[in-house]
C-alpha positions as CSV (number, residue, x, y, z in Angstrom):
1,X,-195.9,32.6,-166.0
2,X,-194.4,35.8,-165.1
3,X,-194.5,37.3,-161.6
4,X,-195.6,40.6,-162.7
5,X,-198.6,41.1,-164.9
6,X,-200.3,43.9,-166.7
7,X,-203.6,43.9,-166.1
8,X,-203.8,44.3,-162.1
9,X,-200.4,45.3,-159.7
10,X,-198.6,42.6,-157.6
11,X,-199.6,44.0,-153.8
12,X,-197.8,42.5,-151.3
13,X,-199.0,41.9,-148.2
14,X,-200.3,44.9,-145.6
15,X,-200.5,47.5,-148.1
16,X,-203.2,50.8,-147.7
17,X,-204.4,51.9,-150.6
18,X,-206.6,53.9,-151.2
19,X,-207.6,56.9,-154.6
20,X,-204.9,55.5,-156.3
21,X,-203.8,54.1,-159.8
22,X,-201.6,51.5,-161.4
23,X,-199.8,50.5,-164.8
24,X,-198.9,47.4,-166.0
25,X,-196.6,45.4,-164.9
26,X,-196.1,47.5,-161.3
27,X,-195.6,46.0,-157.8
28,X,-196.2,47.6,-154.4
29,X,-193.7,46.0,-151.1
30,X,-195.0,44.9,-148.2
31,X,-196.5,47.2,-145.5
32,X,-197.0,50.2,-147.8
33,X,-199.4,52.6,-148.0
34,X,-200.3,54.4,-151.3
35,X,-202.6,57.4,-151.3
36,X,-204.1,60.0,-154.1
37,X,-201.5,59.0,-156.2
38,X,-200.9,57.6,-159.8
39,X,-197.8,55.1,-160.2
40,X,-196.4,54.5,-164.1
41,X,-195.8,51.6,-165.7
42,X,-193.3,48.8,-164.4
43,X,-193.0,50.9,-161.5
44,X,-192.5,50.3,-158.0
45,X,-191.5,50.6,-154.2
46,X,-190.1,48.1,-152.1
47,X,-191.4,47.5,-148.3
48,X,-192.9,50.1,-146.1
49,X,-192.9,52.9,-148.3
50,X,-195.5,55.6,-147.7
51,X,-196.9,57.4,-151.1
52,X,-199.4,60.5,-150.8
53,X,-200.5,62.7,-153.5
54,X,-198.1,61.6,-155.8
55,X,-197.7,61.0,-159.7
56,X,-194.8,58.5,-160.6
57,X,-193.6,58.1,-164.1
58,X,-192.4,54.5,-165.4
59,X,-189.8,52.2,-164.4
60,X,-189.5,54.1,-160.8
61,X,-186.9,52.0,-158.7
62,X,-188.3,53.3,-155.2
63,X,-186.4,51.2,-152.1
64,X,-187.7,50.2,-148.8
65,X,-189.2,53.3,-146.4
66,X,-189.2,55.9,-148.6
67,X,-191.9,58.6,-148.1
68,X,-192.9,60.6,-151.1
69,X,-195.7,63.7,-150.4
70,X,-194.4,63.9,-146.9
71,X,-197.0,65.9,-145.6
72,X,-197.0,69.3,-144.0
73,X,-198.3,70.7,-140.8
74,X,-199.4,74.2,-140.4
75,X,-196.7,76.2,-138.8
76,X,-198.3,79.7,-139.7
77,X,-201.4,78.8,-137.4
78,X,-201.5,79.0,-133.6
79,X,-200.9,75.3,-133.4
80,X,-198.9,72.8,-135.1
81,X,-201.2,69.5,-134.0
82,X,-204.1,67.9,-136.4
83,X,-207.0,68.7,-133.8
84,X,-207.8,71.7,-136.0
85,X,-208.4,69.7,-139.2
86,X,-208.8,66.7,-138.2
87,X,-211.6,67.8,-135.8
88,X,-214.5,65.5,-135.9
89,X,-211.7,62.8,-134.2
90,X,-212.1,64.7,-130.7
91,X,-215.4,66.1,-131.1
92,X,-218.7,64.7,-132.2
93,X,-220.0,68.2,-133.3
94,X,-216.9,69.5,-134.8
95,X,-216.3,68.4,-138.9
96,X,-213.0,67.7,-140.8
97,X,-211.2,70.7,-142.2
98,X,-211.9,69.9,-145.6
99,X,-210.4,72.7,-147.4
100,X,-207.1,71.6,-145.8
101,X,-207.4,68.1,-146.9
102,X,-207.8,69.2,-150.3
103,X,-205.0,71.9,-150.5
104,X,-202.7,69.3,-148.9
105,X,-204.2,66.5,-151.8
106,X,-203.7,68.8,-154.4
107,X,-199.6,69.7,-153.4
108,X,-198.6,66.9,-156.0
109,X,-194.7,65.9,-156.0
110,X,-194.0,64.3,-159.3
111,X,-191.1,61.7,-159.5
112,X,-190.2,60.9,-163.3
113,X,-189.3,58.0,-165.4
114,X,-186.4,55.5,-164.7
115,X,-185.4,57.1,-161.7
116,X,-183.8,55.4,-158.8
117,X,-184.9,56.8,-155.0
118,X,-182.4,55.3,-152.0
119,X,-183.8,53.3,-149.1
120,X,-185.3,56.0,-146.8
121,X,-184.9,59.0,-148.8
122,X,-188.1,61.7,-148.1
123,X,-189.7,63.7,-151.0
124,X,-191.6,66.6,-150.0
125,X,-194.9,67.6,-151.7
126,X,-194.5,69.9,-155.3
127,X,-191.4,68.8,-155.7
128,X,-190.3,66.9,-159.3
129,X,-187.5,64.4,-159.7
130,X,-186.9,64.6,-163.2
131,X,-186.1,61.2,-166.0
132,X,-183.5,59.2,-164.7
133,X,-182.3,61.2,-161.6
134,X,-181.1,59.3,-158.6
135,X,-181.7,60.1,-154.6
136,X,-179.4,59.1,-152.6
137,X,-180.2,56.8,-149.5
138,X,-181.4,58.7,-146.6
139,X,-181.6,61.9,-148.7
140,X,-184.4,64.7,-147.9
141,X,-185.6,66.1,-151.0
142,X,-186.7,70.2,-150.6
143,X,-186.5,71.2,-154.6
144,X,-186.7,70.1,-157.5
145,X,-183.9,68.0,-159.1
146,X,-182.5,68.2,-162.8
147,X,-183.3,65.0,-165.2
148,X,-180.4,62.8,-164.9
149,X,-178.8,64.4,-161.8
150,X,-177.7,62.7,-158.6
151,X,-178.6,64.6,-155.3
152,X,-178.4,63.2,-151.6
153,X,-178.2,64.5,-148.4
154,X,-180.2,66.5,-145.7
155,X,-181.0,68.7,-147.4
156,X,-180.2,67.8,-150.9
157,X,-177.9,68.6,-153.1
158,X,-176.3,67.8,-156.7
159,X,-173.7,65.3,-156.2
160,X,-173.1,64.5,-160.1
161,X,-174.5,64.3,-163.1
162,X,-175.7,60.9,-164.3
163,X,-174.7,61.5,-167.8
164,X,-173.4,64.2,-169.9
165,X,-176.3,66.9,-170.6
166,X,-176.0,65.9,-174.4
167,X,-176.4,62.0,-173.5
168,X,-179.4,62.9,-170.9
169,X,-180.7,65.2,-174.3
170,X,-180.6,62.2,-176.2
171,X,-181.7,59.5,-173.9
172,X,-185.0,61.7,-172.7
173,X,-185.4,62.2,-176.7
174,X,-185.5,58.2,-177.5
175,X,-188.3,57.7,-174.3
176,X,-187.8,54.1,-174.6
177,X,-190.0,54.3,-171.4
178,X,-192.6,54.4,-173.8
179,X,-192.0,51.8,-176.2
180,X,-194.1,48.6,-176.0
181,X,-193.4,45.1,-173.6
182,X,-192.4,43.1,-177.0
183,X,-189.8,45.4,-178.1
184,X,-188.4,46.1,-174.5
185,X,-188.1,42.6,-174.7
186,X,-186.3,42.2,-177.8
187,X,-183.8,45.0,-176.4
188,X,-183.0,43.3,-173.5
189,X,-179.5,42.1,-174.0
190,X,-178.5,45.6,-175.0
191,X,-180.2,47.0,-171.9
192,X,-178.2,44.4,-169.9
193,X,-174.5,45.2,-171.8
194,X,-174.6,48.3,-173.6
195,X,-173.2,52.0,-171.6
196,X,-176.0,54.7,-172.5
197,X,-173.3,55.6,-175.2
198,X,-173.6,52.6,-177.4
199,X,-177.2,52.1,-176.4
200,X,-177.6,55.6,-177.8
201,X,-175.8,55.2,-180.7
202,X,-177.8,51.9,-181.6
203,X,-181.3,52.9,-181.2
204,X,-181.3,56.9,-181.5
């Protein structure tokens, strides 16, 4: 039998999670916590990543530590530290800020299908890693990044293109992120030996 399955993700050990959702076939690395978030099909992170209020496409290749949502603190208030908000952990009569809980839940960074994020590379909230882009290791991601783009360093920027726009055209146009596990399957040796060119030019 297969490792992965679709009916229920393959959780390794030590993993949070908690308001979150799974596709088939996805698994989650050790010591990772996964929070408000939505991962795609055939997704997933390898150990000790940290995922908050996100929404991950399919076939996401996320390495060891990343941190997508990394979460804000208020640096127009007269203090930077989460007494304010998180209040009710210092005093018995004071309540959570939840109107900050719920704009910072609701600042959503979307990472799209068949993309590829580098070990330790940091995604902040709204931001959207578009089909088939690739973070470089280490990389700190401020803006959004074109579909089929390579960006890395602090703070990011465009390194290359991944393909040609025309090929990334075509390739986002064919979605075979969407097509089913049997015919994935029956691709498989032209996943494994075919450039995005001839791939392309046989299923287009």
């Amino acid at each position: 039998m297969a490792r992965l399955q679709a009916e229920a993700p393959f959780l390794h050990p030590e993993c949070q999670i908690t308001d979150s959702r799974f596709g088939r076939y996805v698994e989650i690395g050790a010591g990772s916590r996964v929070a408000n978030s939505a991962v795609g099909d055939y997704s997933y992170c390898d150990r000790s990543c940290d995922i908050a209020n996100a929404k991950i496409g399919k076939f996401a290749n996320i390495a060891s530590l990343v941190r997508v949502g990394a979460t804000d603190h208020p640096m127009e208030k007269a203090s930077l530290h989460h007494f304010h908000y998180r209040s009710g952990d210092y005093w018995d009569d004071a309540e959570q800020d939840a109107e900050w809980f719920s704009r910072r839940a609701g600042r959503t960074a979307f990472i799209g299908h068949d993309t590829w994020i580098g070990h330790a590379a940091i995604i902040k909230p709204e931001v959207t890693i578009g089909h088939g882009a690739v973070v470089a290791a280490g990389a700190i991601v401020t803006k959004d990044v074109a579909p089929y783009t390579i960006v890395g360093g602090n703070t990011a920027n465009v390194i290359r293109r991944r393909y040609t726009e025309a090929v990334a055209g075509q390739m986002m146009e064919l979605a075979w992120w969407d097509w089913d596990h049997g015919t994935l399957r029956a691709a498989l040796p032209d996943f494994r030996t075919l450039r995005a060119e001839a791939f392309l030019e046989k299923y287009a």
